[in-house]
N, C-alpha and C positions, 0 to 999 in steps of 0.2 A: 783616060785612054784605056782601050779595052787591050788584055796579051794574055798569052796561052800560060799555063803559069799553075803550080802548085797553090792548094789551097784544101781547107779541112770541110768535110761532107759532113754533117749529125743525123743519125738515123732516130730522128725522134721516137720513135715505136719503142728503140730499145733503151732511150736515156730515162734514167732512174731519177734526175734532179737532185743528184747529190753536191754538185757543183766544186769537185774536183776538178775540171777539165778548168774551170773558169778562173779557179787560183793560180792553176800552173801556165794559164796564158799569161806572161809578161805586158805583154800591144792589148790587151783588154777585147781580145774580138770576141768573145765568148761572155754573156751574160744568162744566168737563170732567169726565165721568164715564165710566170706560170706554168711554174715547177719541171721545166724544158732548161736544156741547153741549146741559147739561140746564136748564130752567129749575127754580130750584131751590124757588123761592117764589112765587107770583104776587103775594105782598104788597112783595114787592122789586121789581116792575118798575114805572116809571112810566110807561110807553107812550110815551117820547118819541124813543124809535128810536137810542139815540146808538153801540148797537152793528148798525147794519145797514149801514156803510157799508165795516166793518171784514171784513167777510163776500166771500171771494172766489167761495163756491161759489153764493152765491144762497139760501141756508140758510135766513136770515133773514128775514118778512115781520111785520108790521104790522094784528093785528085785531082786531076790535072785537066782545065778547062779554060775555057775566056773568061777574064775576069779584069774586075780594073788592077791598076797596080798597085804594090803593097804601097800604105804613104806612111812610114816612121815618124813623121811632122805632124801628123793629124794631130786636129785640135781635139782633147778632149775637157767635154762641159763638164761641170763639177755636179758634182753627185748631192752636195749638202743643202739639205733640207729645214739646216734651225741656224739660231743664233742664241745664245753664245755656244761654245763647243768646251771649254776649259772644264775644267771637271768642279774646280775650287768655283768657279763661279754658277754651277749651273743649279739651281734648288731642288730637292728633293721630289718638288708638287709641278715641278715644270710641265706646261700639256703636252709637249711634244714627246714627252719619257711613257706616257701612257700607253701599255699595249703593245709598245717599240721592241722591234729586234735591235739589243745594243752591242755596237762597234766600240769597245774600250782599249785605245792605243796611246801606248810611249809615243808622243809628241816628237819624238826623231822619227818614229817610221814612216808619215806620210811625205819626208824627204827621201828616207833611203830606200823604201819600195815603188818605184813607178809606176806602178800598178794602182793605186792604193784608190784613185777614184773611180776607175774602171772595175776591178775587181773585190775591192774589199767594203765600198763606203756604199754601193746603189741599195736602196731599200732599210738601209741601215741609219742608227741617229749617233752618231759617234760624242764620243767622252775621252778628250784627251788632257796630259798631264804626266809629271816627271816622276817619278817616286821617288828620286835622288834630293829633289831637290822642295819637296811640297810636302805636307802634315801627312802621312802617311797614318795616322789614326783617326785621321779628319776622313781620309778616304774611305776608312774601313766603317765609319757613321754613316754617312751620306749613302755607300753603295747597300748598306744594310738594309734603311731607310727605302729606298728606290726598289729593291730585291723586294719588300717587306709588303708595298703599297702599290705597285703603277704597275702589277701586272704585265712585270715583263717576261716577254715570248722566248727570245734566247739572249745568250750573250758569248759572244766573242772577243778573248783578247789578243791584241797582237804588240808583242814586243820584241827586243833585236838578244842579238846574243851579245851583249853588254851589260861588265855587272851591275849599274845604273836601272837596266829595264827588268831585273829577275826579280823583285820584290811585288812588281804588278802583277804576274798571275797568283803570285799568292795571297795575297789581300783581296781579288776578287772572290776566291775558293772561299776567304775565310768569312768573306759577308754573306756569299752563298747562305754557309754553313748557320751563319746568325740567325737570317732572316728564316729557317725553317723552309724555304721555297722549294720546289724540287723544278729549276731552270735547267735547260739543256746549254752548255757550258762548252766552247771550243778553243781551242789557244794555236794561237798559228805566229813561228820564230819565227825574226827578218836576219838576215845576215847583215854584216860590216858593209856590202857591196849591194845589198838589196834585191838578195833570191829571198826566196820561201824556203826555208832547210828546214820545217818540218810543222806537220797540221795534227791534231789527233783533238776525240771527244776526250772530255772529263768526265770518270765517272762522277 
């Protein structure tokens, strides 16, 4: 059903494709698409602006038109593209690790962020695992290994603000560091309740 109704406009001309707007969507309406902020659904957006603040280019505006209605239910398809995802199980020579932008996450966040298929997993081959609780120098082989050989594009890690998840960005850093690579490196915190509190590059 179509109603008059706030909703987010993207002036592509001016999106940069940095994909800011898309983390700070919570409902996922917002995807990078060939390097565009697209809106992917109008039934995902609820007009309440939470990514226009996140927008350096000015991209982003606010208006009010027919549109269908916001659906907080929508179904969303899952984004994963391999099998297995465990980190302890996946091998170093796996094909799907080739060339891959890697999503490396605390195995609590794709519960505590809702987001996480919508916003964090598309285009991405994810690696998950506990630090707390798995060979943590097992990881720091494996990710050296992977960093060392498969040509990977970037990598992102995402963990919560729990002392359990604070050992996984650093062991990704320190395989970095091993493997000699120079990967572009991003680390994005989940909260107890499952915001984003905070994204930044690694040098």
């Amino acid at each position: 059903m179509k109603i008059r109704r706030k909703i987010i406009e993207i002036d592509e001309g001016r999106c940069s494709g940095c994909g800011e707007c898309a983390t700070a969507c919570a409902e996922g309406a917002i995807r990078i698409i060939d390097g565009k902020a697209k809106l992917i659904a109008e039934t995902y957006c609820d007009g309440l602006g939470a990514c226009l603040g996140e927008c350096a280019e000015g991209a982003l505006t606010i208006t009010e038109r027919e549109s269908d209605e916001f659906d907080p239910a929508a179904d969303v398809p899952s984004a994963l593209t391999h099998w297995p995802v465990q980190i302890r199980l996946i091998p170093p020579s796996a094909p799907f690790l080739w060339n891959a932008d890697l999503l490396i996450a605390a195995d609590c966040t794709p519960l505590a962020y809702a987001g996480f298929h919508r916003n964090l997993l598309p285009g991405k081959v994810v690696m998950l695992g506990c630090p707390k609780f798995d060979d943590v120098e097992e990881y720091v082989e494996k990710f050296t290994e992977i960093f060392r050989t498969a040509g990977i594009k970037s990598i992102t890690v995402v963990d919560m603000e729990v002392p359990c998840c604070s050992k996984l960005p650093m062991l990704v850093r320190k395989a970095v560091s091993l493997s000699n690579k120079a990967i572009p490196l991003e680390e994005i915190l989940i909260s107890r309740r499952g915001a984003i509190l905070r994204k930044w590059a690694v040098a």
